[in-house]
Each structure stands twice: as C-alpha cells, then as structure tokens.
C-alpha atoms as one frame of an Amber mdcrd trajectory, in Angstrom:
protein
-170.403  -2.595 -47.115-169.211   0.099 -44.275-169.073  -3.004 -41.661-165.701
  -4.387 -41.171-164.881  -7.023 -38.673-160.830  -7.304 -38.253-158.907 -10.389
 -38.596-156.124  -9.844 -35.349-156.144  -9.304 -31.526-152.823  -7.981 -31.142
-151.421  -4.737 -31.295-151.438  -4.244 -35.136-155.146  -5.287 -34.994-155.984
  -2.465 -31.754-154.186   0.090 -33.847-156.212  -0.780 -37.131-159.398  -0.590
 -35.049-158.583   3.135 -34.194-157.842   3.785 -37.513-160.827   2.560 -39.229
-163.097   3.692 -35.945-162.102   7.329 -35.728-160.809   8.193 -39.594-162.453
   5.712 -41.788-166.278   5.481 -43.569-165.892   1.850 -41.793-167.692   0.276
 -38.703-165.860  -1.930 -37.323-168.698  -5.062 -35.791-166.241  -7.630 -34.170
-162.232  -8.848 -34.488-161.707 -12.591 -35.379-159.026 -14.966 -34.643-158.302
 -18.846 -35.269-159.405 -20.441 -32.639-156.478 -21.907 -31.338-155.412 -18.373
 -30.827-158.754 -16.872 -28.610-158.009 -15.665 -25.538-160.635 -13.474 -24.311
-164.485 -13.543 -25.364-163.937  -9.364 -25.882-161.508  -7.048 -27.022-162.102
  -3.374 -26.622-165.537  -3.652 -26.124-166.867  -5.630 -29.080-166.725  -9.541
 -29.568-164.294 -11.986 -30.696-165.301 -14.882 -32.423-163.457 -17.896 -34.054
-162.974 -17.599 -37.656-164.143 -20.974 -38.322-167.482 -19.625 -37.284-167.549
 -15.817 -38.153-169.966 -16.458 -41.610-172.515 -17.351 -39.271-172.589 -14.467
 -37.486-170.701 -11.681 -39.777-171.701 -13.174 -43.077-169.612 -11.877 -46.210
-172.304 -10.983 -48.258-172.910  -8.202 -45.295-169.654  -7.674 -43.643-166.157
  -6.557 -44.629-162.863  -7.987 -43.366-159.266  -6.392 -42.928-156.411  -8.813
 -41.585-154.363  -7.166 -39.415-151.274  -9.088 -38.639-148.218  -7.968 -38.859
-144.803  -9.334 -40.123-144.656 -12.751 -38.135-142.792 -15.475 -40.770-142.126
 -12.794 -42.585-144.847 -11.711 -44.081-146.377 -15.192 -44.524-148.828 -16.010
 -41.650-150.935 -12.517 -42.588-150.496 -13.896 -46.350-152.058 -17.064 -45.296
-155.149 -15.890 -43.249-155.194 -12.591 -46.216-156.193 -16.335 -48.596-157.871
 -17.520 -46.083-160.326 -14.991 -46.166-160.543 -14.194 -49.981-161.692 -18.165
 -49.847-164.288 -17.627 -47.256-165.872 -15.023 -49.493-165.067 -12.027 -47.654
-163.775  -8.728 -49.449-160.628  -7.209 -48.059-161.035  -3.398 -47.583-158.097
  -1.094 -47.690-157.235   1.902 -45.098-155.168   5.209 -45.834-154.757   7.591
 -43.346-156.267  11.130 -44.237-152.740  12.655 -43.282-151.327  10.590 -45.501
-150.160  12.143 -49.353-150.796  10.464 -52.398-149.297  11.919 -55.082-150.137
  11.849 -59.035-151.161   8.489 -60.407-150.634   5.759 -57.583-152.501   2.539
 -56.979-152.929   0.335 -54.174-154.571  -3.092 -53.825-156.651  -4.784 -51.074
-155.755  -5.051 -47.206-153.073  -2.109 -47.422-152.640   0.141 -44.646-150.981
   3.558 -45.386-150.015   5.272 -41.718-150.083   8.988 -40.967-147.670  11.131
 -42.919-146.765   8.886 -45.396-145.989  10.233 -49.486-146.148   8.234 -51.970
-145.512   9.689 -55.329-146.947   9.562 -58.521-147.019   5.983 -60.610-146.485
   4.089 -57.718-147.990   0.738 -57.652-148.740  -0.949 -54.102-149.908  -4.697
 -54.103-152.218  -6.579 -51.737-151.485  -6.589 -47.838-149.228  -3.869 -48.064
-148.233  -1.905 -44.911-146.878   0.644 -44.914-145.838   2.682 -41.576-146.007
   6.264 -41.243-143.673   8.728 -41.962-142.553   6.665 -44.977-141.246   8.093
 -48.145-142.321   5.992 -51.451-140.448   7.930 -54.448-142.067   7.920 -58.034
-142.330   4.813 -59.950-141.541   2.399 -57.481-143.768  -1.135 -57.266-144.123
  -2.654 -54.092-145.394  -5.966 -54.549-148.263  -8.000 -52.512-147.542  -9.167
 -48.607-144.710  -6.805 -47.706-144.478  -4.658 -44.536-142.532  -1.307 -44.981
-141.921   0.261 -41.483-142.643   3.356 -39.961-140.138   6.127 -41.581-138.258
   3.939 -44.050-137.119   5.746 -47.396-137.441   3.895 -51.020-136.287   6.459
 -53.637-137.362   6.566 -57.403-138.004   3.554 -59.195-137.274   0.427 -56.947
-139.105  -2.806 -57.013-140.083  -4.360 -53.872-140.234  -8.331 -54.401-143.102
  -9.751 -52.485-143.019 -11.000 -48.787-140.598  -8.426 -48.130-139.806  -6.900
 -44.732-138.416  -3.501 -44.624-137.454  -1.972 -40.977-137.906   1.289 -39.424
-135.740   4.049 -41.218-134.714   1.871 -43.649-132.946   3.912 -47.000-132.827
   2.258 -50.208-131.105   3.758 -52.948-133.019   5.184 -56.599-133.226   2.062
 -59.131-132.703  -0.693 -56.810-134.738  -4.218 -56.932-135.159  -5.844 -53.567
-135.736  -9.262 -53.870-138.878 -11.291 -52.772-138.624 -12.624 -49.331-135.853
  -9.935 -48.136-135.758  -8.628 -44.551-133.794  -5.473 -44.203-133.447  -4.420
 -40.578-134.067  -1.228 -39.361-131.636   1.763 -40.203-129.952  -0.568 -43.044
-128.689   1.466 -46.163-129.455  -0.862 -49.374-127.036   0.683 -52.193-127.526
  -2.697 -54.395-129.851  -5.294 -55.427-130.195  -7.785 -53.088-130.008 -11.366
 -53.337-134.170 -13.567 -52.645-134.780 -14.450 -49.213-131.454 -12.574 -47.890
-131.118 -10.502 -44.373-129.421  -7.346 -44.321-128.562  -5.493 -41.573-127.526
  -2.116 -40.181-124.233  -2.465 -37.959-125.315  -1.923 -34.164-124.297   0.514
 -32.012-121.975  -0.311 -29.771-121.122   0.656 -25.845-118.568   2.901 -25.426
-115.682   2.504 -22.688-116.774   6.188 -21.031-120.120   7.128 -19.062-122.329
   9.967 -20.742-121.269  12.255 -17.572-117.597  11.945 -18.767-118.723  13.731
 -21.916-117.610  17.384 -22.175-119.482  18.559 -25.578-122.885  17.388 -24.519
C-alpha cells in the first residue's frame, strides 16, 4: 500500500510529508490528529481528519500510516498514538532518506525515520519509532531500541545500546561500548563517557556570557 496518511500536524509531521512526497514510493492522502488537538480542516493542501474517524475514510486495509511526533514526554506520547495505531489495524511504514548510508548488515523496524546524511554501519539494529536526525553517525554494532529520538548530528560510536524511550540531543557524542539506559535524555552537545543511570538527564555545561563585547576582541 503506497498511500500513507500521517499521524501529526506539527512541524515533525510537515517535514515527514516532504520527505515521503518528494523522495519516497509513498502518497501521502491526508494527516490525522486526536481530535482534541484539530485545528484547521487542511494542512498543506490535503485534509485533516480526527483519528477517531480516519477508518472510515482512510481504511487500513487500503491506507498506510506513519506517526510523526516528535519527542514530547519523552518519547512517550508518539509511543502511545505509534499503539494506538498498530490497534486500529493500520501498518506503520518506515522512511530513509536516499542520502542517507546504510552500511553492511543493518536493520530497522517500523515508523523510523533516517534524515539526510546519516551512516549507520554494519550490524546495527534500529527498533520501532526510531528517529533519527541527519547528519548522525551510528557506529557498528550498536542497538538502538524502540521509541527513541536521536537528533540531528549526534555521534554513537561502536557497540552502544540505546535503552528505549531515549532522547538523545543535537551533537550529542557517546563513547564506544557504552549502554544508555531506557528513558535517558541527554541534551544537546553532552559527552557520555559512562553508562548512565534509567530515566537520568545529562547535560552539556552552557556557555556562558563573557564580561567583554565581541568588538573588544583583537584575534577575531
């Protein structure tokens, strides 16, 4: 089934429907939302119906679906409506972007998203409702497991194990060997030289504001 309707009005979802629109075998027919949540009857030209309603009109023996949420709760309200849909019958396509490299032997389950210029090398095993941002490096023989969300340009090196629910933020490092816990978030630019601890928040120190204006400086 090439006809897709996407589970999202935000950005995440507007990006997806480029994606899948422009570099994808996929149609995409319609984006879905709780009701609670509707807002306009259209979004970028095609309709947006309640998902209490969508079998009647985009029925899952006929139509796709991709939920595209992104990390609100950590991970856990796109985990939720990911179920949600899986119960209403409705098979959850995948989408990696042809600039994207997959090296060797990898595997990746339903509702990922791979972004442009990612590598992920050989025996690398991605769960369900995976993003993963572009520019991201995935070394060999790392497992990322279902409902995480790896930002753009984050680097996992060889052999780590991403617990589920995970957050990982933009340019992100973590170290070869490492096991990240289920339920982690690690802001952006953090260095992770350790396991971590479930459910625990690391982050990167900030920058700080210096006591001197940038036309003060004499080697820039």
């Amino acid at each position: 089934m090439n006809n897709v309707v996407i589970f999202g009005i935000g950005d995440f979802a507007q990006v997806a429907h480029a994606s899948l629109v422009h570099e994808s075998p996929y149609d995409v027919a319609a984006f879905t939302v709780h009701s609670e949540y509707m807002q306009e009857p259209q979004l970028l030209s095609l309709p947006v119906v309640p998902f209490e309603r969508v079998k009647e009109s985009y029925p899952p023996d006929r139509y796709s679906m991709f939920v595209a949420i992104g990390y609100t709760g950590a991970n856990r309200a796109r985990a939720r409506v990911y179920q949600q849909c899986k119960d209403a019958g409705y098979h959850l396509i995948s989408y990696i972007s042809p600039r994207a490299s997959l090296l060797g032997s990898v595997t990746t389950g339903e509702n990922c998203y791979v972004g442009d210029y990612a590598v992920i090398r050989t025996l690398s095993e991605i769960g369900n409702d995976v993003i993963i941002g572009g520019l991201c490096y995935i070394g060999q023989r790392t497992c990322i497991h279902d409902h995480c969300f790896i930002s753009q340009s984050s680097s996992l090196s060889s052999n780590n194990d991403i617990g589920a629910y995970t957050f990982i933020g933009a340019n992100a490092t973590i170290r070869d060997g490492i096991r990240i816990a289920g339920g982690c978030v690690i802001g952006a630019g953090a260095v992770i030289l350790c396991d971590t601890k479930e459910n625990g928040v690391y982050k990167a120190p900030e920058a700080q504001l210096q006591g001197v204006e940038s036309g003060d400086l004499r080697k820039i």
